[in-house]
Structures are given as structure tokens and as C-alpha cells.
C-alpha positions, 0 to 999 in steps of 0.5 A: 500500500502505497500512501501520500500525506503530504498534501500541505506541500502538493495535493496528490493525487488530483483529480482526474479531470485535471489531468484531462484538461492539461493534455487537451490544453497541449494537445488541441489548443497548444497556442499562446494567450493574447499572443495572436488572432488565430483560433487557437489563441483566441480559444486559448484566452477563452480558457484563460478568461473561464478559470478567472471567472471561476475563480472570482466565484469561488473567492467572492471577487466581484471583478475578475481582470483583478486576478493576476495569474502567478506560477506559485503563492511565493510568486504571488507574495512577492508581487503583493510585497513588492508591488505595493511596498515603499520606502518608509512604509511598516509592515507587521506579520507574525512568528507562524510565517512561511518564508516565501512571506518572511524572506522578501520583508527581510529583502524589503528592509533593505530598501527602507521597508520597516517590519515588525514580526509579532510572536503568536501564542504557543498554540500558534494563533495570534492575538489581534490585540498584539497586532494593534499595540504594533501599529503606527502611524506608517503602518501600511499593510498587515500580512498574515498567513491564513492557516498555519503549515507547520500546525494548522493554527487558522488565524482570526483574519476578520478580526485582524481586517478589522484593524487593517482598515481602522487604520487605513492598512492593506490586509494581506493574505497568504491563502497557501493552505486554506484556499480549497479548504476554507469558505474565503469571501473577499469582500466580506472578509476584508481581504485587499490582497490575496495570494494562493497557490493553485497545485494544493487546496485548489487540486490543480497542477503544479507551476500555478497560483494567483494574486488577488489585488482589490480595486483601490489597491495600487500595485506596481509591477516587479517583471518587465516584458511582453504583454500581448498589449500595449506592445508600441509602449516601452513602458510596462503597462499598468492595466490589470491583469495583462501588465501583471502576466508577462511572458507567454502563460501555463496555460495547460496548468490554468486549464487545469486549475480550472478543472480542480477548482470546479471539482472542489465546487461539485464536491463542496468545500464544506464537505472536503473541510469535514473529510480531512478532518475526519481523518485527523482526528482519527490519526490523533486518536490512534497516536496519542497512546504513543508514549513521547508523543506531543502534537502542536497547535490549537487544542480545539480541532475548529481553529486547526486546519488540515495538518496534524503536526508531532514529534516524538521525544527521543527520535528525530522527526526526518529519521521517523520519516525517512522509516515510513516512506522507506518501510511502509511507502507512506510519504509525510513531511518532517522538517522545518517545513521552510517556516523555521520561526514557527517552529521557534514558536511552537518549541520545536526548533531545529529539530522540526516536526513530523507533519500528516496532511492529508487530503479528499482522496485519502481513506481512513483505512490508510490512516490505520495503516499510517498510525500503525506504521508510525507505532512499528517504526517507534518501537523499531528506533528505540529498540535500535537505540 
């Protein structure tokens, strides 16, 4: 048996319609977006135009040329940092983030950027109140992590919108393991920016992701090149989302992502939320007899996402799972999971954690069998030791 749990990382595997639509994509369109007049590109740009109108659906955005097609949230994080951030300009996010968040605000510094990286509770969530005593005059965005990767810790972010614009500050939001998981609505969340990854929640292939950016949002582009419009101009146009998208576009992994996040309308996201959490809980019943094991994260399984993340005292978390993907064929992730302050956070740095994620085509037998390999290869490490 052969199991993956590690959809945190990249959902797999994806449905089969995905699939479907990436090789009709390069089969019988083939053709650029924007890129010309012919039929193919015209269809092309056709496919383009429906997963942005799909999307602007599932998110509640009302306008979807405010969509900006990225290759991944890091790509889309960048954008929204960069494009939006100036000089002088205060920033705050906290403890719990992924460094495709932490590492262009540490890059940002160097132009002038101010940050301030507030510590969350030990259970990973933040206090807004923290946020708020942070704030000053400059403040210009709050950029915050939906969903923890590391422990699955869901933030507060209609009460942290909230501040933003009590403020006037720009709410950012890194949907990277919440999009496809969680019900997001835009509007009524607040959310002036939002970047998500297309290849895990939204079940789509790898090499895509988007940008959310509200009308009154002013971006500036980080790229330069071809846009299929304004091609007389030397300067980089500004109009959305074409000044945003250049270079010639994946198109096979839009339509593909098209196709996902359809899936996940058919199915329900409320019904894909209360599967995976099934199976957490189970995998939680099955391992809390394990002597030495601790899991991290909100105690309360409604402020925790799909991610179950433990450590076992005494055995170091990447020989745990090198044990299960060598012995038992079952793929989880350990580590640092590239968010090394929230492991601070939580008390679990530099070893890391053991992380199960796992996603709507897992099974509860597979996390019987998961939790029983887990028991198997304890006993083995420490009998060995």
C-alpha cells in the first residue's frame, strides 16, 4: 500500500479531470494567450478568461481582470510585497510565517521597508490585540498567513481586517493552505490582497497560483516584458491583469486549475473541510497512546486546519520519516517545513516536526495503516537505540 500525506506541500493525487484538461490544453489548443488572432489563441484566452471567472466565484471577487495569474503563492507574495511596498512604509506579520512571506520583508528592509514580526501564542494563533499595540502611524499593510503549515493554527483574519482598515492598512493574505479548504469571501472578509497557490487546496497542477489585488489597491509591477498589449509602449503597462502576466502563460496548468477548482465546487468545500478532518482526528486518536508523543497547535480541532503536526521525544522527526516512506511507502513531511520561526514558536526548533496532511482522496483505512506504521517504526528506533 502505497500512501501520500503530504498534501500541505502538493495535493496528490488530483483529480482526474485535471489531468484531462492539461493534455487537451497541449494537445488541441497548444497556442499562446493574447499572443495572436488565430483560433487557437483566441480559444486559448477563452480558457484563460473561464478559470478567472471561476475563480472570482469561488473567492467572492466581484471583478475578475483583478486576478493576476502567478506560477506559485511565493510568486504571488512577492508581487503583493513588492508591488505595493515603499520606502518608509511598516509592515507587521507574525512568528507562524512561511518564508516565501518572511524572506522578501527581510529583502524589503533593505530598501527602507520597516517590519515588525509579532510572536503568536504557543498554540500558534495570534492575538489581534498584539497586532494593534504594533501599529503606527506608517503602518501600511498587515500580512498574515491564513492557516498555519507547520500546525494548522487558522488565524482570526476578520478580526485582524478589522484593524487593517481602522487604520487605513492593506490586509494581506497568504491563502497557501486554506484556499480549497476554507469558505474565503473577499469582500466580506476584508481581504485587499490575496495570494494562493493553485497545485494544493485548489487540486490543480503544479507551476500555478494567483494574486488577488482589490480595486483601490495600487500595485506596481516587479517583471518587465511582453504583454500581448500595449506592445508600441516601452513602458510596462499598468492595466490589470495583462501588465501583471508577462511572458507567454501555463496555460495547460490554468486549464487545469480550472478543472480542480470546479471539482472542489461539485464536491463542496464544506464537505472536503469535514473529510480531512475526519481523518485527523482519527490519526490523533490512534497516536496519542504513543508514549513521547506531543502534537502542536490549537487544542480545539475548529481553529486547526488540515495538518496534524508531532514529534516524538527521543527520535528525530526526518529519521521517523525517512522509516515510513522507506518501510511502509507512506510519504509525510518532517522538517522545518521552510517556516523555521514557527517552529521557534511552537518549541520545536531545529529539530522540526513530523507533519500528516492529508487530503479528499485519502481513506481512513490508510490512516490505520499510517498510525500503525508510525507505532512499528517507534518501537523499531528505540529498540535500535
Amino acid at each position: 500500500m502505497s500512501i501520500y500525506l503530504d498534501n500541505a506541500a502538493t495535493s496528490f493525487p488530483k483529480p482526474e479531470t485535471v489531468y484531462q484538461a492539461v493534455v487537451h490544453a497541449m494537445r488541441q489548443v497548444g497556442a499562446s494567450p493574447g499572443r495572436g488572432g488565430h483560433r487557437r489563441s483566441l480559444e486559448a484566452a477563452r480558457m484563460m478568461f473561464q478559470t478567472r471567472e471561476t475563480l472570482a466565484g469561488l473567492f467572492s471577487i466581484q471583478d475578475s481582470s483583478r486576478i493576476i495569474f502567478t506560477h506559485n503563492a511565493t510568486g504571488a507574495l512577492n508581487l503583493a510585497l513588492h508591488g505595493a511596498l515603499l520606502k518608509g512604509d511598516h509592515v507587521i506579520t507574525t512568528s507562524m510565517e512561511h518564508n516565501s512571506l518572511l524572506r522578501p520583508l527581510h529583502a524589503l528592509r533593505n530598501d527602507g521597508v520597516e517590519v515588525t514580526v509579532v510572536q503568536t501564542g504557543p498554540d500558534g494563533i495570534v492575538d489581534p490585540e498584539i497586532i494593534r499595540s504594533a501599529m503606527r502611524k506608517n503602518t501600511r499593510m498587515i500580512a498574515i498567513g491564513h492557516i498555519s503549515n507547520v500546525c494548522g493554527a487558522i488565524q482570526p483574519i476578520d478580526r485582524i481586517a478589522s484593524l487593517c482598515h481602522e487604520a487605513g492598512a492593506l490586509f494581506l493574505v497568504d491563502a497557501a493552505q486554506s484556499a480549497g479548504f476554507m469558505n474565503i469571501d473577499v469582500m466580506s472578509a476584508g481581504i485587499d490582497l490575496l495570494a494562493a497557490p493553485g497545485h494544493k487546496g485548489l487540486l490543480g497542477p503544479p507551476g500555478t497560483g494567483f494574486l488577488y489585488v482589490a480595486p483601490h489597491v495600487a500595485l506596481k509591477p516587479i517583471l518587465e516584458g511582453g504583454t500581448g498589449t500595449s506592445s508600441t509602449s516601452d513602458e510596462q503597462p499598468l492595466t490589470m491583469p495583462d501588465g501583471f502576466e508577462t511572458g507567454t502563460h501555463n496555460l495547460p496548468g490554468i486549464a487545469g486549475l480550472k478543472a480542480g477548482i470546479d471539482f472542489i465546487l461539485e464536491k463542496g468545500i464544506d464537505k472536503i473541510l469535514q473529510h480531512e478532518r475526519n481523518l485527523l482526528n482519527e490519526a490523533q486518536l490512534r497516536l496519542i497512546s504513543i508514549p513521547g508523543l506531543t502534537i502542536y497547535g490549537p487544542k480545539d480541532k475548529e481553529y486547526r486546519g488540515s495538518v496534524l503536526s508531532f514529534t516524538v521525544s527521543g527520535i528525530d522527526a526526518s529519521l521517523l520519516a525517512t522509516e515510513l516512506d522507506h518501510g511502509f511507502d507512506i510519504a509525510v513531511r518532517s522538517g522545518l517545513h521552510c517556516a523555521p520561526q514557527a517552529h521557534r514558536t511552537l518549541g520545536t526548533f531545529p529539530g522540526g516536526t513530523i507533519r500528516l496532511s492529508p487530503g479528499w482522496f485519502n481513506t481512513s483505512e490508510e490512516i490505520a495503516f499510517f498510525s500503525d506504521a508510525v507505532v512499528q517504526c517507534v518501537n523499531k528506533i528505540r529498540e535500535s537505540a
